[in-house]
N, CA, C and O atoms as a Tripos MOL2 file, in Angstrom:
@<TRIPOS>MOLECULE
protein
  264   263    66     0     0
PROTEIN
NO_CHARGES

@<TRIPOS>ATOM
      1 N          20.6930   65.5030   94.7390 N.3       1 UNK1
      2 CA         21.2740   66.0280   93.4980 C.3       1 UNK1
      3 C          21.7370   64.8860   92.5980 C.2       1 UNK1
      4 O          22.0720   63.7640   92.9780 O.2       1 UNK1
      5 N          21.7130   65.2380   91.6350 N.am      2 UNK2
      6 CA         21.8640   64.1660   90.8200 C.3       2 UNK2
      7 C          23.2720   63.9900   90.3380 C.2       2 UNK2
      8 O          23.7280   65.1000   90.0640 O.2       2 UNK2
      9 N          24.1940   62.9720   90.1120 N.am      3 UNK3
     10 CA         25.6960   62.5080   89.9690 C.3       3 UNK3
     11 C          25.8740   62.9720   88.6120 C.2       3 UNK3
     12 O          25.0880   62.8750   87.6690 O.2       3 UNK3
     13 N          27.2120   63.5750   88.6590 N.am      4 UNK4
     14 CA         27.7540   64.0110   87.2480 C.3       4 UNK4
     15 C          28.3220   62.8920   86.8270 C.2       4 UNK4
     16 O          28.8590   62.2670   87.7420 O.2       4 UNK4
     17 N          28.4100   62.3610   85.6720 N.am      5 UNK5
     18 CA         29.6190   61.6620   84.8520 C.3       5 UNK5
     19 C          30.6890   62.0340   84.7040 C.2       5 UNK5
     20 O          31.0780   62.8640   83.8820 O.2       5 UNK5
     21 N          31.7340   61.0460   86.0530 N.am      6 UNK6
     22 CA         33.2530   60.8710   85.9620 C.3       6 UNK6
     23 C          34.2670   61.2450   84.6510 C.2       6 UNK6
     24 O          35.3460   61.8360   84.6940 O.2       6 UNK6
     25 N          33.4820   60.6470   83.3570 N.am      7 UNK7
     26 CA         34.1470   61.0160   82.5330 C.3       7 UNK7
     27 C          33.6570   62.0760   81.8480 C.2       7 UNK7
     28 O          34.6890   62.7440   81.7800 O.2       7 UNK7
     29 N          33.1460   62.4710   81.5040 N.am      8 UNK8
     30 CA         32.6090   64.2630   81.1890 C.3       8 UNK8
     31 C          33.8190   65.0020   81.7880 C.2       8 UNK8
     32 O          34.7820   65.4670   81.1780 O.2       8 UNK8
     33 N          33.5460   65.0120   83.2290 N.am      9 UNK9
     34 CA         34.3740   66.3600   84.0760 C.3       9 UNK9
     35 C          35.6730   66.1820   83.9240 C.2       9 UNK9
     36 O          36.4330   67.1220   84.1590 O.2       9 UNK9
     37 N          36.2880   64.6140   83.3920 N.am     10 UNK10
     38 CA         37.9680   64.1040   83.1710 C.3      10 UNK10
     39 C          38.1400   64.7260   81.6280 C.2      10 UNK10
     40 O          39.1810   64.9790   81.0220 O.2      10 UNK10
     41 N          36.6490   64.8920   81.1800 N.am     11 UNK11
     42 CA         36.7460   64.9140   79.7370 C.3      11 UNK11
     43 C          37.6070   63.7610   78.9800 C.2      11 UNK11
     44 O          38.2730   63.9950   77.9720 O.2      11 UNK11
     45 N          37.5020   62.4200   79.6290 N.am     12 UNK12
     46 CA         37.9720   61.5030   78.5510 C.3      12 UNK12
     47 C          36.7960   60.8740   77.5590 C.2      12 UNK12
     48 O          35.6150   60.6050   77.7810 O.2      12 UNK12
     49 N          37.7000   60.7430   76.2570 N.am     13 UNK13
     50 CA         36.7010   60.4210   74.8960 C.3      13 UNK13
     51 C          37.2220   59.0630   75.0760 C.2      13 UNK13
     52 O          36.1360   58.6170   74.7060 O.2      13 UNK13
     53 N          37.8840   58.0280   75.3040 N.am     14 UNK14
     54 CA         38.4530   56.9530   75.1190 C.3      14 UNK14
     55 C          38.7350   55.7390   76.6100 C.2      14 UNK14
     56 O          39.6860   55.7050   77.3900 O.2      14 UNK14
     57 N          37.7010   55.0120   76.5610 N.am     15 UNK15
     58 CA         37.4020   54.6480   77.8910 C.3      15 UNK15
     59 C          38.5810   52.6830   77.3800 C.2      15 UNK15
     60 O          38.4190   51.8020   76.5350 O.2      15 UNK15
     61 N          39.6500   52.9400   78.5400 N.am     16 UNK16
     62 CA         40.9140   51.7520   78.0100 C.3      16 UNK16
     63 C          40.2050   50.3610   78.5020 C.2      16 UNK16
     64 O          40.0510   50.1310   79.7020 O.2      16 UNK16
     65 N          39.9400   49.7880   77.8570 N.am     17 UNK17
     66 CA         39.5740   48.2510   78.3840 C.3      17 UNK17
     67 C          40.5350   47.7270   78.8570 C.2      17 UNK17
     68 O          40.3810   46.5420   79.1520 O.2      17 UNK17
     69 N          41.6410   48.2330   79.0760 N.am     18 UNK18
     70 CA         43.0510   47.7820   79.6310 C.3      18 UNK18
     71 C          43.2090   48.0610   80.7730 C.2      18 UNK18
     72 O          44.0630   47.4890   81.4490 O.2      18 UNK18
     73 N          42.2750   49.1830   81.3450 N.am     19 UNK19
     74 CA         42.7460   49.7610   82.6300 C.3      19 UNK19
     75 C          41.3740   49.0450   83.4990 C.2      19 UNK19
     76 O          40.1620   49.2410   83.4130 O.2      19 UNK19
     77 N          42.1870   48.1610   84.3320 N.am     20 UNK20
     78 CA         41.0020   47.2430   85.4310 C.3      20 UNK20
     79 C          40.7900   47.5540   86.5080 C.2      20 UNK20
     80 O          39.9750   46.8400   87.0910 O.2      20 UNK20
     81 N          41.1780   48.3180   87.0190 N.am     21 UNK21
     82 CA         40.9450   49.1110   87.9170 C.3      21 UNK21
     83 C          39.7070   49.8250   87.7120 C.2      21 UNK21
     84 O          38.6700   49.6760   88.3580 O.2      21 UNK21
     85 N          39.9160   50.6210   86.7430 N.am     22 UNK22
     86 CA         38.5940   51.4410   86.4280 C.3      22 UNK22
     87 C          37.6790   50.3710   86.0800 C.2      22 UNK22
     88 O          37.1000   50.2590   87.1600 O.2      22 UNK22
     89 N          37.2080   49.6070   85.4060 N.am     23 UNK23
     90 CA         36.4080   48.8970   85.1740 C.3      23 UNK23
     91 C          35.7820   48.2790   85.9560 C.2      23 UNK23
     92 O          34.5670   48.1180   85.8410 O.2      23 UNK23
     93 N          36.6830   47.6700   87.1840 N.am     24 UNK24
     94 CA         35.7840   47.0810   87.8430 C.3      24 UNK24
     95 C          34.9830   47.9450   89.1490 C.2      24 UNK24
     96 O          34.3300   47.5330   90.1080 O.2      24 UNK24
     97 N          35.3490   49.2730   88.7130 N.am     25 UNK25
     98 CA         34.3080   50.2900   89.4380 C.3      25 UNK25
     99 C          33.0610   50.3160   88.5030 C.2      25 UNK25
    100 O          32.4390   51.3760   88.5780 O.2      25 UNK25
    101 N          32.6250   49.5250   87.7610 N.am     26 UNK26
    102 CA         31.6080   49.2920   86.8900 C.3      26 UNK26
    103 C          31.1980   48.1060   86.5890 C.2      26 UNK26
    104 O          30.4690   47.8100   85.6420 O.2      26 UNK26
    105 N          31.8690   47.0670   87.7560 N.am     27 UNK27
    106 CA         31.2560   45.9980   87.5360 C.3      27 UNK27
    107 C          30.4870   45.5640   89.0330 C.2      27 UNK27
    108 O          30.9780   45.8530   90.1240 O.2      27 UNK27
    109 N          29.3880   44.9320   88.8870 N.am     28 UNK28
    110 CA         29.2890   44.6810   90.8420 C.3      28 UNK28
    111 C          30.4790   43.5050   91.2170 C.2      28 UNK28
    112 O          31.5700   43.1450   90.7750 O.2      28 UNK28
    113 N          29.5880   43.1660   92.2740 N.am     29 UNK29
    114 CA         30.2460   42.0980   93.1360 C.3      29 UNK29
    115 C          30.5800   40.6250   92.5570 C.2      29 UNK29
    116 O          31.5400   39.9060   92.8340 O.2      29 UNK29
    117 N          29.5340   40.3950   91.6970 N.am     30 UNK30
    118 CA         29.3270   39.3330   90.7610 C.3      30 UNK30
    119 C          29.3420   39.1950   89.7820 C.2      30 UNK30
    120 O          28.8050   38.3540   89.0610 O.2      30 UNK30
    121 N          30.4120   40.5830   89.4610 N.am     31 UNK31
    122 CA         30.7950   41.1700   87.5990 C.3      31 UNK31
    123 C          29.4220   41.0110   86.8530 C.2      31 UNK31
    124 O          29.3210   40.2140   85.9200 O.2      31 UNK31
    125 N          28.6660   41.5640   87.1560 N.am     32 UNK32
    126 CA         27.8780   42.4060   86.6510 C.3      32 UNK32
    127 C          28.2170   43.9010   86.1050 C.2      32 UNK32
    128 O          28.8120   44.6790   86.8500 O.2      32 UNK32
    129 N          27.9000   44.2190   85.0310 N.am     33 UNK33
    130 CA         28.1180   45.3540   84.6280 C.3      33 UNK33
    131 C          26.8540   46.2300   85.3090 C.2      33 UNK33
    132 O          25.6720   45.9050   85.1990 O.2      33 UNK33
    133 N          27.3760   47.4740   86.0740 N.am     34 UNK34
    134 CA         26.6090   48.5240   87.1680 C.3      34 UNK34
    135 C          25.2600   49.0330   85.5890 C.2      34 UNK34
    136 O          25.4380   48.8190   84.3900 O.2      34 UNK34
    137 N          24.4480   49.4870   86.0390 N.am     35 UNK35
    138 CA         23.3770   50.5480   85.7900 C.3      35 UNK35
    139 C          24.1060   51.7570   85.5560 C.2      35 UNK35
    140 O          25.2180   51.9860   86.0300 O.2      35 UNK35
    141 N          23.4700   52.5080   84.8300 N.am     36 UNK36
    142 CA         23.5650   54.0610   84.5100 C.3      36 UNK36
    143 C          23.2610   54.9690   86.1000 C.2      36 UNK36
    144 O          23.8910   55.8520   86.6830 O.2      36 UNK36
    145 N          21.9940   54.2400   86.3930 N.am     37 UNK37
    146 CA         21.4860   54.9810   87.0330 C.3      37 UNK37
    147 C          21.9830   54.8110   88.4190 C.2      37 UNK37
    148 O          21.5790   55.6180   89.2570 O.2      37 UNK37
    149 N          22.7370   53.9490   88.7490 N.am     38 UNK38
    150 CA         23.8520   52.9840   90.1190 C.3      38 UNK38
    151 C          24.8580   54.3740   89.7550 C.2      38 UNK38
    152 O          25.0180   55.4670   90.2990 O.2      38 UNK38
    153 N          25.4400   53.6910   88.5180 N.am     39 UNK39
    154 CA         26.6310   54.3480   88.6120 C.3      39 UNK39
    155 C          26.7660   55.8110   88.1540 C.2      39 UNK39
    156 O          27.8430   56.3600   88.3880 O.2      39 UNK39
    157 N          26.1430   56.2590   87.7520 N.am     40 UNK40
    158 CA         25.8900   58.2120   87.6700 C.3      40 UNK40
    159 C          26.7390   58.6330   86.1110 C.2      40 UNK40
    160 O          27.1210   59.7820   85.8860 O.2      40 UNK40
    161 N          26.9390   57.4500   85.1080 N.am     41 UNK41
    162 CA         27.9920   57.9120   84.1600 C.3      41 UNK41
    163 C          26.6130   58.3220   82.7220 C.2      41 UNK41
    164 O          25.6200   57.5950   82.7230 O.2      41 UNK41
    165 N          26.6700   59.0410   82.0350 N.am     42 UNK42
    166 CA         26.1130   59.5390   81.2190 C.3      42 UNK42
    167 C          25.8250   58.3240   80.0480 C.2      42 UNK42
    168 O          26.6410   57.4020   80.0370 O.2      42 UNK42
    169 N          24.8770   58.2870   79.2170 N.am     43 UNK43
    170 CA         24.9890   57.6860   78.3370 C.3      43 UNK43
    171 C          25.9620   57.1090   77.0930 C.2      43 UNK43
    172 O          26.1160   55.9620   76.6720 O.2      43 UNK43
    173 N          26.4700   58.2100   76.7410 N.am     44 UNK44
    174 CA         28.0190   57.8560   75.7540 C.3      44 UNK44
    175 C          29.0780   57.0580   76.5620 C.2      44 UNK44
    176 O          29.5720   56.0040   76.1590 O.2      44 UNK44
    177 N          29.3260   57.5510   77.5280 N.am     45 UNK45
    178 CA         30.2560   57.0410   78.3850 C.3      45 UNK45
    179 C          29.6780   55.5590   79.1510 C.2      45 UNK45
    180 O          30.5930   54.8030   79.4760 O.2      45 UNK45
    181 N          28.2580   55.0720   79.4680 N.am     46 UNK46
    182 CA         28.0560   54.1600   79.8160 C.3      46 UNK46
    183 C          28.2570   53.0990   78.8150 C.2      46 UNK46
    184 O          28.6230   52.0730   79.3900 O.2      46 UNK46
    185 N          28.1320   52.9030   77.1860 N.am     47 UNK47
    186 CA         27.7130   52.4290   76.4070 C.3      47 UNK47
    187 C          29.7660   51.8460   76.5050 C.2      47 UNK47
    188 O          30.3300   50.7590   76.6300 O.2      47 UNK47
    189 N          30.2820   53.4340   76.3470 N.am     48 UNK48
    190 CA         31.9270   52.9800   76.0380 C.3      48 UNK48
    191 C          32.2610   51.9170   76.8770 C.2      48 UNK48
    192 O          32.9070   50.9150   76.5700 O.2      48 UNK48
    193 N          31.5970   52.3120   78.3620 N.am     49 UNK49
    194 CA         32.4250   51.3430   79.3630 C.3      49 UNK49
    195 C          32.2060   50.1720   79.0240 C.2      49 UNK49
    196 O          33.2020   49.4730   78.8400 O.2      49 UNK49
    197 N          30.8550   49.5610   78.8270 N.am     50 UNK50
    198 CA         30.1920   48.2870   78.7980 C.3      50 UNK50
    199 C          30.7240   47.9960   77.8370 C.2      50 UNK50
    200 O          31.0560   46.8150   77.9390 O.2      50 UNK50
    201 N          31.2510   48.7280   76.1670 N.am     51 UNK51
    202 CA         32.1540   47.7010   75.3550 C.3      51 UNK51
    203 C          33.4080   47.3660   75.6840 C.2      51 UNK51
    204 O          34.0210   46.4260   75.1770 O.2      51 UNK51
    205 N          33.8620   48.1610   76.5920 N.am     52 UNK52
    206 CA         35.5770   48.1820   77.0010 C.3      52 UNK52
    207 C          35.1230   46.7170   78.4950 C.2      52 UNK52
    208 O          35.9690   45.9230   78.9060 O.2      52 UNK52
    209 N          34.3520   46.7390   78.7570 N.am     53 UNK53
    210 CA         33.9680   45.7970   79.8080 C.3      53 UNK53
    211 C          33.8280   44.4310   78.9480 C.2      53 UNK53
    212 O          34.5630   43.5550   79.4030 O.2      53 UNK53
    213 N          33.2210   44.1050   78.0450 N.am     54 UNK54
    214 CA         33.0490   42.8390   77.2320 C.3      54 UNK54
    215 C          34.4310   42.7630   76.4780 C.2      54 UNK54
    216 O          34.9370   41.6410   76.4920 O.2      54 UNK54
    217 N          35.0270   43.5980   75.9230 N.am     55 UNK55
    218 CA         36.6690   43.7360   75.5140 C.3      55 UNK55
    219 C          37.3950   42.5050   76.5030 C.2      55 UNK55
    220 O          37.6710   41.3070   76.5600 O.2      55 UNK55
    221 N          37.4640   43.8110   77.2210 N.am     56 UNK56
    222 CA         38.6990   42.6540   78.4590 C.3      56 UNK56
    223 C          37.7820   41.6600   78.9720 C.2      56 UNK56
    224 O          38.3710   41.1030   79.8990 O.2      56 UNK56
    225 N          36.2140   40.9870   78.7710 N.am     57 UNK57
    226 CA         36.3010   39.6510   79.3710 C.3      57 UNK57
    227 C          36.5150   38.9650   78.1670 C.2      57 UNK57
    228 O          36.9790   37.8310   78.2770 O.2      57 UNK57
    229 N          36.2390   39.4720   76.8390 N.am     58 UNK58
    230 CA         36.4680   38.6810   75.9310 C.3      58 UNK58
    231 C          38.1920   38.0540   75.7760 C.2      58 UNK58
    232 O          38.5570   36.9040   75.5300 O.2      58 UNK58
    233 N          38.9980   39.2630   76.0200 N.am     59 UNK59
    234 CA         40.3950   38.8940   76.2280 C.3      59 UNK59
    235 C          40.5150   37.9600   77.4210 C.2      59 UNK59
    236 O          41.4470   37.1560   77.3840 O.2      59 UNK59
    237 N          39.6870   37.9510   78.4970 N.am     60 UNK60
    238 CA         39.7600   37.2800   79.8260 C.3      60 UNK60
    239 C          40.8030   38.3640   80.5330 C.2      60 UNK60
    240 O          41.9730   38.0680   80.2880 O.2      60 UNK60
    241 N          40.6950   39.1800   81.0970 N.am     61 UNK61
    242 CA         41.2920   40.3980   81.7410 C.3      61 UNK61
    243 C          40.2700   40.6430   82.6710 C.2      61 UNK61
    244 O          40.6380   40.8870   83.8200 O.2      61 UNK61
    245 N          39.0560   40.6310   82.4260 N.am     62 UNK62
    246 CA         38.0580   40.5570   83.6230 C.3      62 UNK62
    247 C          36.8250   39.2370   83.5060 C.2      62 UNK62
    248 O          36.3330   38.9560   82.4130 O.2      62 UNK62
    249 N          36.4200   38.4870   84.8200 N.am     63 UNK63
    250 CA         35.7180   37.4200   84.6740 C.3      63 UNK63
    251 C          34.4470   37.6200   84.4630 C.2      63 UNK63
    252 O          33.8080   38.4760   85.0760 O.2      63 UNK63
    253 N          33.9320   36.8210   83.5400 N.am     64 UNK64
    254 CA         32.3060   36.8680   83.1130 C.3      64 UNK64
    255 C          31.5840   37.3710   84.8280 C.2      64 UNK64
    256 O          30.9790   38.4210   85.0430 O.2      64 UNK64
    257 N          31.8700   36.3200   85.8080 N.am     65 UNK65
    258 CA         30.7500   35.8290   86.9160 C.3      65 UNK65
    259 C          32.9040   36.0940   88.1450 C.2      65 UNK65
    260 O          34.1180   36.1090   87.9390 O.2      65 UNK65
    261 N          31.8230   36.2290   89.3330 N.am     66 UNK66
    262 CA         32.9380   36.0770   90.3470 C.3      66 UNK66
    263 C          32.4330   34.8570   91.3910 C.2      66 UNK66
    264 O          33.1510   34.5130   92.3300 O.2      66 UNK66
@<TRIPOS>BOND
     1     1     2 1
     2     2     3 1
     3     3     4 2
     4     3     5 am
     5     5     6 1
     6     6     7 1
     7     7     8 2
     8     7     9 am
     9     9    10 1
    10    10    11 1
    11    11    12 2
    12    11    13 am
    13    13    14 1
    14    14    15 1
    15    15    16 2
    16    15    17 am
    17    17    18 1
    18    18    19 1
    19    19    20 2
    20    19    21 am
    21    21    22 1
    22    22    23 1
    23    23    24 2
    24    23    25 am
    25    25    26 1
    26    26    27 1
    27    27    28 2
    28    27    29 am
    29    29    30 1
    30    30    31 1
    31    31    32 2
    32    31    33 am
    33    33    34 1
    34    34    35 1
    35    35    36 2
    36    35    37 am
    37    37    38 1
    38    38    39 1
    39    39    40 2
    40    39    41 am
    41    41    42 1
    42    42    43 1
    43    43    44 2
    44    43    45 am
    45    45    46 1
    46    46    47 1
    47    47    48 2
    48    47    49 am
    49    49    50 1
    50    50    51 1
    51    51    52 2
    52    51    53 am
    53    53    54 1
    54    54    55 1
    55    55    56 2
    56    55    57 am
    57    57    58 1
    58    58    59 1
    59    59    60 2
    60    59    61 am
    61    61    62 1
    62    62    63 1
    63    63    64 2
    64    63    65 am
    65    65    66 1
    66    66    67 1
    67    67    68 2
    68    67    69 am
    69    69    70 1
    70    70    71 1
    71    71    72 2
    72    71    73 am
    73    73    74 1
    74    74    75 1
    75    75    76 2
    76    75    77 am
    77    77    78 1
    78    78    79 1
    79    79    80 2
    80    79    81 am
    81    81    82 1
    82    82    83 1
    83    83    84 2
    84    83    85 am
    85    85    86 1
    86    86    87 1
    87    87    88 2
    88    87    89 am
    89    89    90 1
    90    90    91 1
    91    91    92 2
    92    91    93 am
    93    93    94 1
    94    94    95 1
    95    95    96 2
    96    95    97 am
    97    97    98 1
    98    98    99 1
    99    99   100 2
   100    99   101 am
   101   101   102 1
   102   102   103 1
   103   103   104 2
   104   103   105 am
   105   105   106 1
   106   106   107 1
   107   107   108 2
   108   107   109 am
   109   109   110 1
   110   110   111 1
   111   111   112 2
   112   111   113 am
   113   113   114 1
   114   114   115 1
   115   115   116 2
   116   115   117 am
   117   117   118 1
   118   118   119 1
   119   119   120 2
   120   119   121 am
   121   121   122 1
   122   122   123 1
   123   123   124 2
   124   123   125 am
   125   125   126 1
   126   126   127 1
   127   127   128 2
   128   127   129 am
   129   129   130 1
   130   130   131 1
   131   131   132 2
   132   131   133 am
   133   133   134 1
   134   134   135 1
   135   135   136 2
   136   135   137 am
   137   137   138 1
   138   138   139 1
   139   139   140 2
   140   139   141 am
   141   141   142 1
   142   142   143 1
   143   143   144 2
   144   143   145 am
   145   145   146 1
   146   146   147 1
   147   147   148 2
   148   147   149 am
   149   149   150 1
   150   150   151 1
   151   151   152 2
   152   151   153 am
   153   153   154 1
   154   154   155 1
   155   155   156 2
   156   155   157 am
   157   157   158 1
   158   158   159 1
   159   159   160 2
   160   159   161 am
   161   161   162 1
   162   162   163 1
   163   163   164 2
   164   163   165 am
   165   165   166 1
   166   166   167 1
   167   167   168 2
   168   167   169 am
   169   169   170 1
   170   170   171 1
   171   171   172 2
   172   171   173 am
   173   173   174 1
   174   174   175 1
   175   175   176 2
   176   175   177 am
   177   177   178 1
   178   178   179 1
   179   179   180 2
   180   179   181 am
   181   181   182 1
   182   182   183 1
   183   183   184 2
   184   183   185 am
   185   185   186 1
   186   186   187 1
   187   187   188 2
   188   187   189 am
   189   189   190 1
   190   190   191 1
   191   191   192 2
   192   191   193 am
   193   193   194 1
   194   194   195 1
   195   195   196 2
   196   195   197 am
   197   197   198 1
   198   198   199 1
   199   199   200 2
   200   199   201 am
   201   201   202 1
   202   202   203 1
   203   203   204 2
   204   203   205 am
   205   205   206 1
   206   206   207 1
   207   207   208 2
   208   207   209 am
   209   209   210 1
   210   210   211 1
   211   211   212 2
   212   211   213 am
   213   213   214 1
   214   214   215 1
   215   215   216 2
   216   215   217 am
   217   217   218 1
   218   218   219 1
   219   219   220 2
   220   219   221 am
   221   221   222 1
   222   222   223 1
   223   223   224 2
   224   223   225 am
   225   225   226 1
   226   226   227 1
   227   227   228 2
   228   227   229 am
   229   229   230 1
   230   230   231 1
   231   231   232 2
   232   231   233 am
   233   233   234 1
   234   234   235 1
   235   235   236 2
   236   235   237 am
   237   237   238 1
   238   238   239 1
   239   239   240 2
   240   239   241 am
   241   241   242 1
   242   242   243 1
   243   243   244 2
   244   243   245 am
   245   245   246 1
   246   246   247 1
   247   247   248 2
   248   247   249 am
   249   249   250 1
   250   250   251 1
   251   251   252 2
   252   251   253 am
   253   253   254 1
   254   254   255 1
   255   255   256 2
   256   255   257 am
   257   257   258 1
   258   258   259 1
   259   259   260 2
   260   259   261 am
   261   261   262 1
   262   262   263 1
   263   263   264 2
@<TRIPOS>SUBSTRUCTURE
     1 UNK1         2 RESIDUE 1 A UNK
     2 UNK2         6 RESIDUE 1 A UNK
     3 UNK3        10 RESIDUE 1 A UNK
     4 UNK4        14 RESIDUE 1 A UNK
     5 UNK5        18 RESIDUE 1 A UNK
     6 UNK6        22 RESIDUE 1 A UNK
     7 UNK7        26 RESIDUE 1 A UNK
     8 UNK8        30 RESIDUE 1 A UNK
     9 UNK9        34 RESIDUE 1 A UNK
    10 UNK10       38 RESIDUE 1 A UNK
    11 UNK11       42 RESIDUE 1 A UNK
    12 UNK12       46 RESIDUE 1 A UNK
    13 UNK13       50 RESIDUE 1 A UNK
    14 UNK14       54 RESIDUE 1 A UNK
    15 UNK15       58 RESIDUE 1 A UNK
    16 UNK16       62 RESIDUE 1 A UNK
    17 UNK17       66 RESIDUE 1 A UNK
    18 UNK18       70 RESIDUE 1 A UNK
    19 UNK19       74 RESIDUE 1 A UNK
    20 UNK20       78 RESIDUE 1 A UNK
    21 UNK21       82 RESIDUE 1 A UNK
    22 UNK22       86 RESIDUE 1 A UNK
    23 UNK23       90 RESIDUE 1 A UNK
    24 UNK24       94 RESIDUE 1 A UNK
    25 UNK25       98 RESIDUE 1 A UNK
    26 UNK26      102 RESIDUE 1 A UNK
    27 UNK27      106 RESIDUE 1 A UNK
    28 UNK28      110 RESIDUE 1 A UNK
    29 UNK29      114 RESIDUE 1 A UNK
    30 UNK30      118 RESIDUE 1 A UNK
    31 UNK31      122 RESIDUE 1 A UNK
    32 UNK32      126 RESIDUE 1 A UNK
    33 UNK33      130 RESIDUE 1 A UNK
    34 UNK34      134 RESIDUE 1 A UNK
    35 UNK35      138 RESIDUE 1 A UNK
    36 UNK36      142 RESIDUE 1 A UNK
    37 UNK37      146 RESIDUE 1 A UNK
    38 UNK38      150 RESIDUE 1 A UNK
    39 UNK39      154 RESIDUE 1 A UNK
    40 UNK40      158 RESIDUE 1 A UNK
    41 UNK41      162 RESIDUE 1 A UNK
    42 UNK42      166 RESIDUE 1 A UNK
    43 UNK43      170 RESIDUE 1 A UNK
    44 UNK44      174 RESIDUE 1 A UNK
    45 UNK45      178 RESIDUE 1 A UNK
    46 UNK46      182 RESIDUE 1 A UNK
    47 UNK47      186 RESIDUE 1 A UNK
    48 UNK48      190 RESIDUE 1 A UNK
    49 UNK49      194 RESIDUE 1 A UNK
    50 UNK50      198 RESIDUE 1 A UNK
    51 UNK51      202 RESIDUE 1 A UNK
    52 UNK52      206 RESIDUE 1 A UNK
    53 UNK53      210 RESIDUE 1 A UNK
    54 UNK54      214 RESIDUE 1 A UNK
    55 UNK55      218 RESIDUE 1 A UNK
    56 UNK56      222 RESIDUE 1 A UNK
    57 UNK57      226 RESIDUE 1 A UNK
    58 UNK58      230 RESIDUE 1 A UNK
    59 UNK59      234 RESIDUE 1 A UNK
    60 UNK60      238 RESIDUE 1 A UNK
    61 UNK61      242 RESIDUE 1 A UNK
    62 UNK62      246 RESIDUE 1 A UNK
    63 UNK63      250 RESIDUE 1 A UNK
    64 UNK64      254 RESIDUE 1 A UNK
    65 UNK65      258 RESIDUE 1 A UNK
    66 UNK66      262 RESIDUE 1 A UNK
């Protein structure tokens, strides 16, 4: 079966580049930002994460490389 998007079913519109926790459930091992298709999140919501993901490395809140 195929994975619903986490944020759909939370119904959040506003994905926090502040919150690192969540983020780095979207980054791999080697801060890589995950796949759509890895991580099961829908298109709108993949696009949000990955800017909220370059956000906080641009702030340095999360590292380019581990």
């Amino acid at each position: 079966s195929k994975k619903k998007c986490v944020f759909c079913i939370e119904k959040v519109d506003y994905v926090d580049y502040k919150n690192l926790k969540l983020l780095r459930r979207f980054t791999s091992q080697y801060g890589r930002i995950v796949p759509r298709y890895y991580s099961g999140v829908c298109l709108v919501h993949q696009k949000r994460v990955a800017r909220a993901i370059k956000l906080a490395r641009e702030i340095a809140l999360v590292p380019y490389v581990r």
